[in-house]
C-alpha positions as CSV (number, residue, x, y, z in Angstrom):
1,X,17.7,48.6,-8.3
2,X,15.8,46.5,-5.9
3,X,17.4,43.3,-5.3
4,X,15.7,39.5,-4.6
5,X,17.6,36.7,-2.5
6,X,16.1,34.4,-4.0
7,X,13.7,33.2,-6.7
8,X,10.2,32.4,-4.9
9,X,8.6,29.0,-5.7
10,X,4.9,27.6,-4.5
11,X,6.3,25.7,-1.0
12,X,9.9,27.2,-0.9
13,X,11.0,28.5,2.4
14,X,10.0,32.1,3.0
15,X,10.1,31.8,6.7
16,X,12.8,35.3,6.5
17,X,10.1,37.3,4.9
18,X,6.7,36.0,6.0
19,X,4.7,37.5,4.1
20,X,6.4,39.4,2.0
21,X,7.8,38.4,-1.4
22,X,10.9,41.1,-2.7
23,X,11.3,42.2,-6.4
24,X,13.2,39.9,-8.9
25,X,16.4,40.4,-10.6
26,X,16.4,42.9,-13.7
27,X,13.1,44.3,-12.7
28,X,11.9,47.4,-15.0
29,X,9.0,49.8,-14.2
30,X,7.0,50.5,-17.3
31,X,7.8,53.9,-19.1
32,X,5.1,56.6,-18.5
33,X,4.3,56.9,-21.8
34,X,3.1,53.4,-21.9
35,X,-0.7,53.2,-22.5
36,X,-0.8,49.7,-21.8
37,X,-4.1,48.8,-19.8
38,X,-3.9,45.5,-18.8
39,X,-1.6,45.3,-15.1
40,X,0.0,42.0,-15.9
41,X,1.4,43.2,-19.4
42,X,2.3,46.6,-18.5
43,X,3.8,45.8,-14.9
44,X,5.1,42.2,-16.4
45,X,8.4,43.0,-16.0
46,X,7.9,43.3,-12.2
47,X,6.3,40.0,-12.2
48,X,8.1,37.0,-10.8
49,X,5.4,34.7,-13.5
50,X,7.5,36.9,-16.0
51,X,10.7,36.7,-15.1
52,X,9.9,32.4,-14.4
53,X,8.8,32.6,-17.7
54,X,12.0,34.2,-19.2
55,X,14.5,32.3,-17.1
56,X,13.0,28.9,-19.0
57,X,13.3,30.3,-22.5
58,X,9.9,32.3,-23.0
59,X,10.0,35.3,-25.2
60,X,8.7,38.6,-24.0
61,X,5.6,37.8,-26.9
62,X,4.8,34.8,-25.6
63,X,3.9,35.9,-21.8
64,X,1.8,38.9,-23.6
65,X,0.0,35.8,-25.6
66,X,-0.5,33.9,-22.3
67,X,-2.0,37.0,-20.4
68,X,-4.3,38.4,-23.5
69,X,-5.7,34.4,-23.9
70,X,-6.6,34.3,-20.5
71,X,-8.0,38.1,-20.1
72,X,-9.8,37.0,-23.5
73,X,-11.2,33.7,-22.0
74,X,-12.4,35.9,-18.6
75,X,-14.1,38.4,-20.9
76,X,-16.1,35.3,-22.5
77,X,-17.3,33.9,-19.3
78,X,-18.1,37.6,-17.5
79,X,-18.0,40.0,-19.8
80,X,-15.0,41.8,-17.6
81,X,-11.3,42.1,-18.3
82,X,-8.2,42.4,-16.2
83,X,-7.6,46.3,-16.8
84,X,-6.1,49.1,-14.8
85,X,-9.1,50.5,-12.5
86,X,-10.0,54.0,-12.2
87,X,-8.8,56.0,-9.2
88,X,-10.5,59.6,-8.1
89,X,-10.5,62.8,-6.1
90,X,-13.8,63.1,-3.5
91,X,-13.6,66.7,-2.0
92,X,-15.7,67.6,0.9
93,X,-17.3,64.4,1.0
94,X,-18.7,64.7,4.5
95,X,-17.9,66.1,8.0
96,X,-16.8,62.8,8.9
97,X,-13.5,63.0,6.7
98,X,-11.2,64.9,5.6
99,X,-11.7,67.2,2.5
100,X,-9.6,65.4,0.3
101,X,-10.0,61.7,-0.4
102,X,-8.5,60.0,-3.3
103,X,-10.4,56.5,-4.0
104,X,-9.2,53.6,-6.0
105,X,-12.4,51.6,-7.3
106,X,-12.1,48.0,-7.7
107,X,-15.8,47.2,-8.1
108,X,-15.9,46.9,-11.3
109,X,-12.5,44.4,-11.6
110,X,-13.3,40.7,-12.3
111,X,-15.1,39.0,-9.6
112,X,-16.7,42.6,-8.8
113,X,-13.4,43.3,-6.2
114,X,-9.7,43.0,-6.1
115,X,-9.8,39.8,-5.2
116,X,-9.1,38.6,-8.6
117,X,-5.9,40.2,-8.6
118,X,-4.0,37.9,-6.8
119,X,-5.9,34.8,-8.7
120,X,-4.3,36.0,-11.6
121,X,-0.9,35.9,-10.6
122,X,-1.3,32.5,-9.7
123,X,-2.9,31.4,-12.9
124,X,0.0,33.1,-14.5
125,X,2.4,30.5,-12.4
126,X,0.7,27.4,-13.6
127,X,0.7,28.2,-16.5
128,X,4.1,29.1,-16.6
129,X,5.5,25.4,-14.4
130,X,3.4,23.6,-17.2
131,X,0.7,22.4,-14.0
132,X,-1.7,19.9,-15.8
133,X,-5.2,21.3,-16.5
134,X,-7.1,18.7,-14.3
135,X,-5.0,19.6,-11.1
136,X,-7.5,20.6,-8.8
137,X,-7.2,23.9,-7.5
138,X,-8.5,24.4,-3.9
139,X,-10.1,27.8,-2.0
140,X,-11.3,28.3,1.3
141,X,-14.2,31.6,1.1
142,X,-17.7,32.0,0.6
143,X,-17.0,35.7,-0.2
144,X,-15.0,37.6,-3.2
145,X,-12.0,35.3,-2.7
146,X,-14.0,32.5,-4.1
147,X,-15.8,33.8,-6.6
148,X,-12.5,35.7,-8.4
149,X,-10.8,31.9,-7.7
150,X,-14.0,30.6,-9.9
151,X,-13.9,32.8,-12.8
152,X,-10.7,32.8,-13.6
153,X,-10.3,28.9,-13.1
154,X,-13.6,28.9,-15.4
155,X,-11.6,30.8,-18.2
156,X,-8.5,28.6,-18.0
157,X,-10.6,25.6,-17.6
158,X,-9.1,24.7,-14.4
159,X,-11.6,22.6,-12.0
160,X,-11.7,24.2,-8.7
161,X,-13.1,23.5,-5.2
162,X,-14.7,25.8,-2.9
163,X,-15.3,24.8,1.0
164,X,-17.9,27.1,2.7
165,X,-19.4,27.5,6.0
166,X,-23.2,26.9,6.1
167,X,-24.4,30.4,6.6
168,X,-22.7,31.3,3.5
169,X,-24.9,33.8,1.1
170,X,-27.0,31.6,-1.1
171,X,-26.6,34.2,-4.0
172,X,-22.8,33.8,-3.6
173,X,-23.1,30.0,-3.9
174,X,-25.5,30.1,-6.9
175,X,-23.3,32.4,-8.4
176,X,-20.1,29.8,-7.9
177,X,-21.5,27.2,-8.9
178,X,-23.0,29.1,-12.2
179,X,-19.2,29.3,-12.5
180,X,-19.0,26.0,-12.4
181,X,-16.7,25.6,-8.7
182,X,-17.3,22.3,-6.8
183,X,-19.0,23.3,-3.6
184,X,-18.2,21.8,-0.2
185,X,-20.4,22.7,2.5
186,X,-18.2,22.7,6.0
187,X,-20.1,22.2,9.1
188,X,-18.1,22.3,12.4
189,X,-17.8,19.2,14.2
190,X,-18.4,19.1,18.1
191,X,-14.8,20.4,19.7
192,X,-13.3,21.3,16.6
193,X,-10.8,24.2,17.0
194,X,-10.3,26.3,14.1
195,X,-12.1,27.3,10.7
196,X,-13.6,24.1,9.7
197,X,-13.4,25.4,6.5
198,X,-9.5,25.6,6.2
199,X,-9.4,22.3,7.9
200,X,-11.4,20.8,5.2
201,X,-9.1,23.0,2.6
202,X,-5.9,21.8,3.9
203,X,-7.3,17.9,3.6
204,X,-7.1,19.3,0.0
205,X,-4.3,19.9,-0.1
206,X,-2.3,17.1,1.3
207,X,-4.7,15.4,-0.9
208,X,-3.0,16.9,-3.8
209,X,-4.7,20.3,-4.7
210,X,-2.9,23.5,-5.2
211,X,-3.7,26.3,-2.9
212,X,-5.4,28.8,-5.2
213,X,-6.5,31.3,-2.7
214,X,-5.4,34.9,-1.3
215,X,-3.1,33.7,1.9
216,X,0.3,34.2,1.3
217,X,0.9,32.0,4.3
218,X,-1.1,29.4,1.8
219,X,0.9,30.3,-1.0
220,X,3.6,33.1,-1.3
221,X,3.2,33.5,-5.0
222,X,-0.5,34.8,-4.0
223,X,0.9,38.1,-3.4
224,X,2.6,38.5,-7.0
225,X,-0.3,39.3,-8.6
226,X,-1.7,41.2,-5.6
227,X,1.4,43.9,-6.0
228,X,-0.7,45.1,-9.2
229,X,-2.9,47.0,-7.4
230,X,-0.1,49.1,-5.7
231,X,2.2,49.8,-8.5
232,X,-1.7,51.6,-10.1
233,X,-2.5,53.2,-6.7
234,X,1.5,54.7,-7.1
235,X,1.3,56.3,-10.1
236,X,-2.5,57.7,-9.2
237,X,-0.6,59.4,-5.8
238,X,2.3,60.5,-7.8
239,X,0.0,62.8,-9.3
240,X,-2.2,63.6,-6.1
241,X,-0.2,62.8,-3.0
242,X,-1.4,61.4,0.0
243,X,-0.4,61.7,3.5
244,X,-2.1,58.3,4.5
245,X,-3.9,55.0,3.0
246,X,-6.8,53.3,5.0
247,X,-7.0,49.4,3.6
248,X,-9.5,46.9,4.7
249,X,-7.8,43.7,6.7
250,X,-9.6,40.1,6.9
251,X,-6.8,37.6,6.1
252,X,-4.5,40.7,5.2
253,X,-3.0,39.9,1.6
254,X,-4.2,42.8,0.2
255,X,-2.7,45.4,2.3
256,X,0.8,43.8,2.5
257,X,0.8,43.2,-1.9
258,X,-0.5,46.4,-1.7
259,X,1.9,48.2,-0.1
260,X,4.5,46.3,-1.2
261,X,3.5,47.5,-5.0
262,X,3.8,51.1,-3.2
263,X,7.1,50.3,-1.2
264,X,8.6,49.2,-4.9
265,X,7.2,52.3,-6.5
266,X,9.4,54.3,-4.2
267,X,12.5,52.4,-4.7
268,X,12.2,53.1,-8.7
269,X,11.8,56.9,-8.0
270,X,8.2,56.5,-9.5
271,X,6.7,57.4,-6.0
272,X,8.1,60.5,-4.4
273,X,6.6,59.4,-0.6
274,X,5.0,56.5,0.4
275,X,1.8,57.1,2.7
276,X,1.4,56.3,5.9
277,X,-0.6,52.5,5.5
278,X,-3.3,51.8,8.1
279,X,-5.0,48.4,8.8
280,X,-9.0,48.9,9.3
281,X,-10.5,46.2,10.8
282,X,-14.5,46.3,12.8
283,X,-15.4,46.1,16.6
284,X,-16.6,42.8,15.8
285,X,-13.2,41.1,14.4
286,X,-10.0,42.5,15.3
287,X,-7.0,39.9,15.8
288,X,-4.7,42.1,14.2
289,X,-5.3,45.3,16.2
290,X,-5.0,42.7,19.4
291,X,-1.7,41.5,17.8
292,X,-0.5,45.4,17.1
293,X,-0.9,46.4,20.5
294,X,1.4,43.9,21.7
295,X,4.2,43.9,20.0
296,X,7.5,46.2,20.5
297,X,6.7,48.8,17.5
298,X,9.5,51.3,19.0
299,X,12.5,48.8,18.1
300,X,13.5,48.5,14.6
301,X,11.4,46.9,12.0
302,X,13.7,43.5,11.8
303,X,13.7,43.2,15.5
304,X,10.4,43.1,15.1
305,X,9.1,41.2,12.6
306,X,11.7,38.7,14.5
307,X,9.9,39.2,17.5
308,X,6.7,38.6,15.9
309,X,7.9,35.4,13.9
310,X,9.1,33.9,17.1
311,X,5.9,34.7,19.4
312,X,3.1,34.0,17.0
313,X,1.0,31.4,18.6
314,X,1.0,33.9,21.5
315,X,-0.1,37.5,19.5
316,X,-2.4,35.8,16.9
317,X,-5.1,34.4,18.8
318,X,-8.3,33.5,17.1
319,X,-11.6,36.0,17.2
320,X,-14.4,34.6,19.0
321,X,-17.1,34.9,17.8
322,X,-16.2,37.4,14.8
323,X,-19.3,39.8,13.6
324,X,-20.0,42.6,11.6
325,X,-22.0,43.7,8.4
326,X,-18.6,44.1,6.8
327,X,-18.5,39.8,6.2
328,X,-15.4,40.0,4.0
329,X,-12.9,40.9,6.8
330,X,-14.3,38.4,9.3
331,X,-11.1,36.4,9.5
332,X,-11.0,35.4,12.9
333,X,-7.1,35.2,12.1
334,X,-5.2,37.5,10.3
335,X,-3.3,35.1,8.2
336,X,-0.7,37.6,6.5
337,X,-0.7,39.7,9.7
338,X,3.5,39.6,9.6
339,X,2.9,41.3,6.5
340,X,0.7,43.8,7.2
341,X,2.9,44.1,10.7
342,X,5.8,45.1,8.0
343,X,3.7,47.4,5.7
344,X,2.9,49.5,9.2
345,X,6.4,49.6,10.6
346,X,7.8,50.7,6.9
347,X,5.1,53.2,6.6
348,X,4.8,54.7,10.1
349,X,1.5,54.0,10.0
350,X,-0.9,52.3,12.7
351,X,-4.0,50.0,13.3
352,X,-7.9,51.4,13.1
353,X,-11.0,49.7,14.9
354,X,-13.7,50.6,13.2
355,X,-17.4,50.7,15.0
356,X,-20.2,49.1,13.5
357,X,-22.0,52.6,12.9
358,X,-19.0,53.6,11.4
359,X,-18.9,50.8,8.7
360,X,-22.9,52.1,8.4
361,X,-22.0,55.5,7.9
362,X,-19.0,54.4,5.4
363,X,-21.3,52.3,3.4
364,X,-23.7,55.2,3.1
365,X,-21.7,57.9,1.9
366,X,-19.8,55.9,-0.9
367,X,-22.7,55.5,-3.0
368,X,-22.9,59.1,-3.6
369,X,-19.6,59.1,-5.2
370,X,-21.5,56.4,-8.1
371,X,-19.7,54.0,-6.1
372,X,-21.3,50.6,-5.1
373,X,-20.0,48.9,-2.5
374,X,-20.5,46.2,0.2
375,X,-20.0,47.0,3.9
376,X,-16.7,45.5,3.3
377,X,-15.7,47.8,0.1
378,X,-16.3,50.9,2.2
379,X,-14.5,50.1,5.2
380,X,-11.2,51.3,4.5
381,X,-13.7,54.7,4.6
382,X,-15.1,53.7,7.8
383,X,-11.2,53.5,9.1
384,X,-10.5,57.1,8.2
385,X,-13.9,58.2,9.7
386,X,-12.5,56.6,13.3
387,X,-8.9,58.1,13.1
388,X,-10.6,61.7,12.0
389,X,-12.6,61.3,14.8
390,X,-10.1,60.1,17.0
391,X,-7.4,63.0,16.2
392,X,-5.2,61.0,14.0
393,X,-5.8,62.8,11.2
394,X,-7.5,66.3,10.5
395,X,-9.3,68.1,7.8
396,X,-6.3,68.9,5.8
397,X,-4.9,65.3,5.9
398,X,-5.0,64.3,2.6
399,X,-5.9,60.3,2.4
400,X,-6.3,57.9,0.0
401,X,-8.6,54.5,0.5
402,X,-9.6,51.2,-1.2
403,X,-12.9,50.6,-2.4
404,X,-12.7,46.9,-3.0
405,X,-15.8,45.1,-3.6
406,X,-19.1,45.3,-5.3
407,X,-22.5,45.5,-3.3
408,X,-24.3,42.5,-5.1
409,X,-27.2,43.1,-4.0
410,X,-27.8,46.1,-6.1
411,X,-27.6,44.0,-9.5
412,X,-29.5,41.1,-7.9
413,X,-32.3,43.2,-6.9
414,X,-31.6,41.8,-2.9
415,X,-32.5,43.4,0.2
């Protein structure tokens, strides 16, 4: 059974897995006969939040409780629930791909992405270290980020604040503060280096907020939560195997608690063969690609991630000047890129660029599946159509991608 050094804490030292977060002690995969829907109670045992909870005298009952007040609470103030989200078979979907895609749909989680999923986990920690209810919780996005950090703050009455650029989407702000997030409008100063929106978030912090984001460099525990989605996506490819998984990369939590969730699967013989993982990023922002293609990827994966670890000022250099339609995975850094540098190694799989016209086409074609997504939802499909293009994969390459966010614009009646 998988084994964890040691017990991760919000500002421990994790500098020997950046990143990356191991399972606990006494883990146990849910039986199969389990018809549990909601992640958190039927993966709970997988949880570090539930084995916290246990190790200071919680009872099994009283983490269900915690999760079914809070899911209850979120259903109040969206009229969504945390539940496990529906995964399916495309075949033939265009010339473009391959004839067999398997999709996982998280459009219709809270928040309208997957976002949500790691905001969760970390609710589940407060909750759990008894964090007092007016500790302000902190988020730098003006995406799907903040709005999952919003709602589920909302429903544990948790005040949050929200730093966003100025060009951020006036339906996305009106929708945050509906949700009642403190916003913070973040204009870059003359010769300021960096985000000025993470500058203004860390202030936050060493003022006293909690990180309540989806970095794990931010906060480790962000990635508990995250490892949901995976541990789905793994029994969905038991059933229908896949030979290769395209995931969307902006900051890069979702691929590494992703295929984390996938790696564990394997190591409890509930995954027979964990697909090749490949990071999709645009034309327009691609740090991690720029990182990929300078490191050592022939040695073995320790030596590298050591390499990495001990060169990173030098391999992650900030985007200039990131653009794309696909605004979610504009990150000018990759701030979990160690991770997602580990998810590839393990895997044996490799880095996408995806073309602008690609992310078009991708955006297109998911909509005929009843699908609607963002430019950044579909461009885990936009990744495949590069590599199918490129030779990287052929028609009978059976892949698997993430369809992650909600196109907003569709309920809101926008152009």
């Amino acid at each position: 059974m998988p084994k964890q050094a040691c017990r991760p804490n919000v500002g421990s030292d994790h500098n020997s897995y950046t990143s990356w977060i191991l399972t606990p002690d006494g883990a146990e995969w849910p039986s199969k006969n389990d018809e549990e829907l909601n992640p958190y109670i039927r993966w709970r045992k997988m949880l570090w939040s539930w084995h916290k909870a246990i190790d200071r005298g919680w009872k099994d009952e009283d983490f269900i409780l915690l999760v079914k007040q809070i899911n209850d609470a979120i259903e109040r103030t969206t009229e969504s629930k945390f539940t496990i989200t529906p995964t399916g078979i495309w075949g033939n979907a265009s010339d473009l791909l391959p004839s067999s895609v398997i999709w996982k749909d998280e459009t219709q989680n809270v928040g309208g992405s997957h976002k949500a999923r790691h905001l969760m986990g970390l609710l589940l920690h407060l909750a759990i270290d008894s964090i007092e209810d007016n500790k302000r919780l902190a988020i730098s996005s003006c995406g799907n980020a903040a709005i999952g950090a919003a709602t589920v703050a909302r429903a544990a009455g948790r005040p949050i604040d929200v730093f966003i650029p100025t060009w951020a989407n006036p339906s996305i702000v009106a929708e945050l503060e509906s949700l009642g997030a403190q916003i913070h409008v973040c204009e870059r100063k003359k010769g300021q280096l960096g985000d000025p929106c993470m500058v203004e978030f860390h202030k936050a912090i060493e003022s006293g907020s909690l990180p309540f984001g989806v970095q794990a460099t931010e906060n480790i525990l962000t990635l508990d939560g995250g490892r949901t989605i995976g541990w789905e996506l793994a029994e969905a490819l038991e059933d229908n195997p896949a030979d290769d998984l395209f995931i969307q990369v902006g900051g890069g939590a979702l691929l590494t608690s992703c295929a984390i969730g996938l790696f564990e699967a394997a190591q409890f013989g509930k995954l027979s063969k964990v697909p090749k993982i490949w990071a999709v990023q645009s034309e327009g922002c691609a740090p991690f690609d720029a990182a990929w293609k300078r490191i050592p990827t022939e040695k073995p994966v320790e030596e590298v991630i050591e390499y990495c670890q001990k060169n990173q000022s030098e391999l992650m250099q900030p985007w200039a000047n990131p653009t794309s339609i696909a605004t979610g995975i504009l990150d000018d850094i990759t701030y979990d890129w160690i991770g997602v540098a580990r998810s590839l190694l393990l895997s044996k799989g490799g880095s996408v660029v995806a073309r602008e016209d690609q992310i078009v086409q991708a955006s297109e074609l998911v909509p005929k599946i009843g699908i609607q997504t963002e430019p950044t939802g579909a461009a885990s499909v936009a990744g495949a159509i590069n590599a199918f293009e490129a030779g990287q994969i052929d028609a009978q390459t059976v892949i698997a991608v993430l369809l992650t966010g909600k196109d907003r614009s569709v309920n809101q009646g926008l152009d």
